[in-house]
C-alpha positions in Angstrom: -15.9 -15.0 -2.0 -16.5 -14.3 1.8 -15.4 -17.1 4.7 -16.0 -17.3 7.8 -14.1 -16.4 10.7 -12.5 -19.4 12.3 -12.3 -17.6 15.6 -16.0 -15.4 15.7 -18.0 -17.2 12.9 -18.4 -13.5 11.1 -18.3 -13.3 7.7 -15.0 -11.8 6.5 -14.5 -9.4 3.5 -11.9 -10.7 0.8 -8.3 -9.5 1.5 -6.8 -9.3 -2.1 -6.3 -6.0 -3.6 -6.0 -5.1 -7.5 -3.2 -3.2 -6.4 -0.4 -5.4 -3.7 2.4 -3.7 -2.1 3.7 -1.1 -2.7 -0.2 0.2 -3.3 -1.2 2.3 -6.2 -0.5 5.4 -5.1 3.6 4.9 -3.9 3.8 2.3 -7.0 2.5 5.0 -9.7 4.4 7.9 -8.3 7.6 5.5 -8.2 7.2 4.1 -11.6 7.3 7.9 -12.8 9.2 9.9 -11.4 11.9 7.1 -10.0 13.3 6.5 -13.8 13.5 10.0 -14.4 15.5 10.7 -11.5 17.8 7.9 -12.0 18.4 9.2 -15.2 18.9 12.9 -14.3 21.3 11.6 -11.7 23.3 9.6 -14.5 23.2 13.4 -16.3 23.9 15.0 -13.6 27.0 12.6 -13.2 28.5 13.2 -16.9 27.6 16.5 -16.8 29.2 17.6 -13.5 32.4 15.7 -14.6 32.6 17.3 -17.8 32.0 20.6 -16.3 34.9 20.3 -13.1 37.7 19.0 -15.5 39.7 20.9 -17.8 40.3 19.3 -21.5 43.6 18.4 -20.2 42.3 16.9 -17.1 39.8 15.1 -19.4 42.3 14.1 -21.5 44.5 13.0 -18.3 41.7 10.9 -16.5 40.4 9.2 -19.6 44.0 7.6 -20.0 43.9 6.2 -16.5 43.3 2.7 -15.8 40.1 3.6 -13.7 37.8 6.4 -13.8 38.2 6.7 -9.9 41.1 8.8 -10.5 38.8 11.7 -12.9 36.2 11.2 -10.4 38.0 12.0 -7.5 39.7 15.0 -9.5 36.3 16.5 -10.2 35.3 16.1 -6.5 38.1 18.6 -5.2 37.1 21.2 -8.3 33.6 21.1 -7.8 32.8 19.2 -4.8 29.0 20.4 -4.3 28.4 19.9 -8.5 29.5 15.9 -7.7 27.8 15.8 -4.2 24.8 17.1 -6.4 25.0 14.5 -9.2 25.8 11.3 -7.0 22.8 12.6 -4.2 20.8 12.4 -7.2 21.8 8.8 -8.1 21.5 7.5 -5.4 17.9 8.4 -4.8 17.0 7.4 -8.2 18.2 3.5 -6.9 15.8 4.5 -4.0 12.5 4.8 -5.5 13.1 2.2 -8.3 12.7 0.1 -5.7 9.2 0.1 -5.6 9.0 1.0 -8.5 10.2 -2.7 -9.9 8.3 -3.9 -7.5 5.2 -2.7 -9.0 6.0 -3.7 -12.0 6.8 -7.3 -10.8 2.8 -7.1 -8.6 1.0 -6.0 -12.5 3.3 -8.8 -14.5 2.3 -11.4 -12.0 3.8 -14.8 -12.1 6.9 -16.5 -10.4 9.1 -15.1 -13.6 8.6 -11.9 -12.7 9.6 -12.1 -8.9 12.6 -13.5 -9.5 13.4 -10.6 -12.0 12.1 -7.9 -9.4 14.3 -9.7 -6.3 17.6 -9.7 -8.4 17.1 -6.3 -9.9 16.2 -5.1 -5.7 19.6 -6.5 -5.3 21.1 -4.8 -7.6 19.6 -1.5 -6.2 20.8 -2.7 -3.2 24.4 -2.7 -4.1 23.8 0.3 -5.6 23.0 1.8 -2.4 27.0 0.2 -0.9 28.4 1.9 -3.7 27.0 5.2 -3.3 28.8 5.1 0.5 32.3 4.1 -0.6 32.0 7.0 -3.4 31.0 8.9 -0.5 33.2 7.4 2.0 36.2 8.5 -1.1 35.0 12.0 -0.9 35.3 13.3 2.3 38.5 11.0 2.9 40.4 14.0 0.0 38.9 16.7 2.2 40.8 15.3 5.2 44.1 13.7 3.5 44.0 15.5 0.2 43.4 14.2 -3.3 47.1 12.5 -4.2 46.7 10.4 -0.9 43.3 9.7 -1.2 43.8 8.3 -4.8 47.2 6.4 -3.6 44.6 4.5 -0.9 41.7 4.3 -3.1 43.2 2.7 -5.7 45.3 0.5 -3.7 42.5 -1.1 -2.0 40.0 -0.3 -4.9 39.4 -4.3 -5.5 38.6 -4.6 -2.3 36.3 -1.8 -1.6 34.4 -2.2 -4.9 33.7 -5.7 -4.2 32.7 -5.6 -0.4 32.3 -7.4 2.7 32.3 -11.2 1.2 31.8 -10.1 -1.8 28.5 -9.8 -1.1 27.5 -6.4 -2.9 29.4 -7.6 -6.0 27.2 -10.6 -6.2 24.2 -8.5 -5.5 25.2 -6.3 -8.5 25.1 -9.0 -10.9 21.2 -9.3 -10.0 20.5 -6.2 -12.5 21.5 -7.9 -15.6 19.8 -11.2 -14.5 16.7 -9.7 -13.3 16.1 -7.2 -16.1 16.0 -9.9 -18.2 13.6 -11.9 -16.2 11.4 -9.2 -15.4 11.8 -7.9 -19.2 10.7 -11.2 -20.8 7.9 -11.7 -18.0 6.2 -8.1 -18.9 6.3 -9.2 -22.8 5.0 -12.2 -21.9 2.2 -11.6 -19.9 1.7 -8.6 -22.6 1.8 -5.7 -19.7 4.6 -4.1 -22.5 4.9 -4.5 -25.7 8.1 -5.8 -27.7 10.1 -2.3 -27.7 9.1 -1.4 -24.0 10.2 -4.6 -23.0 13.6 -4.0 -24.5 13.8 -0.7 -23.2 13.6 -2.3 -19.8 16.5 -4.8 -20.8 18.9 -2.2 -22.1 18.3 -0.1 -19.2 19.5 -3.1 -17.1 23.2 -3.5 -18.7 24.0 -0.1 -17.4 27.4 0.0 -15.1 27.6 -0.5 -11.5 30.6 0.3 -8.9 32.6 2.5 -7.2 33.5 5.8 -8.4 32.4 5.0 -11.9 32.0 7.9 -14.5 28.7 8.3 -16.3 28.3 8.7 -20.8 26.0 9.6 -23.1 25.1 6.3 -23.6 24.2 5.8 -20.1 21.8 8.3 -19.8 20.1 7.0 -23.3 19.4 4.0 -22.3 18.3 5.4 -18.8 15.6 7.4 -20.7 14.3 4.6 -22.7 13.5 3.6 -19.1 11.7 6.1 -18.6 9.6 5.3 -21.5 9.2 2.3 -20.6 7.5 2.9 -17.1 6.2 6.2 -17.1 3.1 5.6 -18.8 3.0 2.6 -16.8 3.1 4.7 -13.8 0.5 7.3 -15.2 -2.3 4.5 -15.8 -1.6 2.8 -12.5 -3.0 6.0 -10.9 -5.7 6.9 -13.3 -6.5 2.7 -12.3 -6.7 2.2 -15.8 -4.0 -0.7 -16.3 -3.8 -2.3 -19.5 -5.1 -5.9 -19.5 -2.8 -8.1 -19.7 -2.9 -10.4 -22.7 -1.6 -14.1 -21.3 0.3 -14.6 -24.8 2.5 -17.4 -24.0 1.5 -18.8 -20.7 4.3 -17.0 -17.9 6.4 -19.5 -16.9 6.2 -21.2 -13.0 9.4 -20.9 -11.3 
């Protein structure tokens, strides 16, 4: 419904669009291609370990305490392989962001805010992570790798868990809000019972410094991209599914 201007008198054209921030356009692209990339960089992760360690390196880092110490081994053997697979990462918790976000705008409802804030959070402290793995790095190209792991690992509660603790908290907002934003897409009936899992499992994946990636990670990361991809492909065609109301969302 038109109102008038309370400055001019015109008539002013409704504001709302089918399609809220992020838009259609960076939303569809971002609910595609964002889980795909996260879980190539998960792939890329396992992969690229497997690839710079011997079996007797393997062997040695999977007896350690943390997998800092394997990860840091398969930097000096193959440090543009691991620069490769954590780049890769790390832009995959890039475009998820408006990707979730999206997802969050077509739900709809205060349930699925909250679940899209926490799991932002979450990419968030992805996003800290990716620098001290980084920041871990560079520090064996300039000390060397038995130094850099005496430091690392020294300080490694420290540096995993941040300033305040803040990016630890902030990490806990991916298992919270996938399960929000999971239960708010089932019930507003945007995805059905098995995509709606999908998203859930794809939210209990690890987060951390230095962390080594499985199998089972990227799995999980690819039922993900079930999950949203078609999501993402009907967003631009502008043919969204219509959303069913079955059980009415919940308000806060």
């Amino acid at each position: 419904m038109n109102t008038p201007s309370p400055l001019t008198g015109a008539t002013l054209a409704p504001t709302s669009t089918p399609f809220p921030f992020p838009g259609r356009w960076i939303g569809g692209v971002t609910l595609i291609v964002g889980p795909v990339i996260m879980c190539a960089g998960y792939l890329l992760r396992y992969l690229s370990t497997v690839t710079a360690l011997t079996p007797q390196q393997q062997a040695w880092a999977e007896a350690q305490p943390f997998a800092a110490f394997g990860q840091l081994l398969a930097y000096t053997s193959a440090p543009a392989l691991l620069t490769l697979s954590y780049a890769v990462f790390a832009l995959g918790a890039l475009l998820l962001f408006p990707a979730f976000v999206a997802l969050s705008q077509q739900v709809g409802g205060h349930l699925s805010y909250w679940g899209a804030t926490l799991l932002v959070t979450g990419l968030f402290a992805r996003l800290y992570f990716a620098g001290a793995d980084q920041t871990a790095f560079q520090l064996t190209e300039v000390i060397g790798l038995d130094q850099t792991t005496s430091a690392i690992m020294k300080e490694y509660v420290d540096i995993s868990y941040g300033p305040w603790r803040v990016p630890v908290w902030a990490s806990v907002g991916q298992y919270a809000g996938s399960l929000l934003l999971a239960v708010a897409a089932w019930r507003s009936g945007l995805l059905g019972t098995a995509r709606a899992v999908m998203l859930l499992l794809a939210g209990g994946t690890w987060m951390g410094v230095l962390k080594g990636a499985s199998i089972p990670d990227v799995l999980v990361t690819g039922l993900l991209c079930v999950a949203l991809v078609p999501l993402g492909a009907r967003m631009l065609r502008n043919r969204l599914p219509t959303t069913t109301g079955r059980p009415k969302a919940l308000s806060w």
